[in-house]
N, C-alpha and C positions, 0 to 999 in steps of 0.2 A: 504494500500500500504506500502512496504519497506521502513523504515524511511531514510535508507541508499540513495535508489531511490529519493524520493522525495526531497532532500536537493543535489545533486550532479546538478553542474549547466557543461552544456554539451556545447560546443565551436560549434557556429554558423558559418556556409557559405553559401556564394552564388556564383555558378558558373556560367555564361553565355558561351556557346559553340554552335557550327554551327549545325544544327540539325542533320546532317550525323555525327557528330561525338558523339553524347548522345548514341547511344546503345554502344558502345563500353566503354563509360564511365561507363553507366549503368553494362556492364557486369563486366568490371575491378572492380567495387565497391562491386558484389556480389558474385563475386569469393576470396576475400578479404575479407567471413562473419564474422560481428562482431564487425568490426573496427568504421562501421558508421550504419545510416540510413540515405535515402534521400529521396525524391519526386521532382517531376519536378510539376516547378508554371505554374501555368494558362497562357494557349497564347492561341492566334490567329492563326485560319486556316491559311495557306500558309508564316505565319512566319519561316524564317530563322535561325533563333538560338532558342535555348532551356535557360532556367536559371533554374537549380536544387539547392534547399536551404540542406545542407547536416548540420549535428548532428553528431559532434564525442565527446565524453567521454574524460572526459581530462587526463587518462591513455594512449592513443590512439591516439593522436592528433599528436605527433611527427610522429608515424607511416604513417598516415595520409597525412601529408604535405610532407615526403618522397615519398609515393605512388604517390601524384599530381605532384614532381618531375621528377620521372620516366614516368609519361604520357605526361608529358610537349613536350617531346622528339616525343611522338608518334602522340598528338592529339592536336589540337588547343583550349585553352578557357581561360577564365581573373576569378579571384575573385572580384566579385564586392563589 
């Protein structure tokens, strides 16, 4: 593996959002390729919220929390 890669430590989060609002998160994050990667954590059938743990690169991270500024406006969720 790239020595560069493995020694770059990558800025953690975790989102919690209403589950009506994770695709639209989902697509705003993959329309924006590059900036991150995420997955959404393990729930529960007929759970109400989603929590996606996201991976941004710390070139990227200002970009990042700008982007979750402008969704602020549009979609509901907290940084846990």
């Amino acid at each position: 593996m790239n020595t560069y890669l493995e020694n770059k430590k990558l800025n953690y989060y975790v989102l919690e959002m209403p589950k009506e609002d994770s695709s639209f998160f989902y697509f705003t994050l993959e329309s924006n390729e590059g900036i991150c990667f995420y997955s959404t954590l393990d729930f529960e059938k007929g759970e109400k919220t989603r929590k996606v743990e996201v991976h941004v690169p710390p070139e990227w991270n200002h970009s990042f929390l700008s982007l979750l500024e402008h969704l602020s406006k549009t979609i509901s969720f907290k940084i846990l």
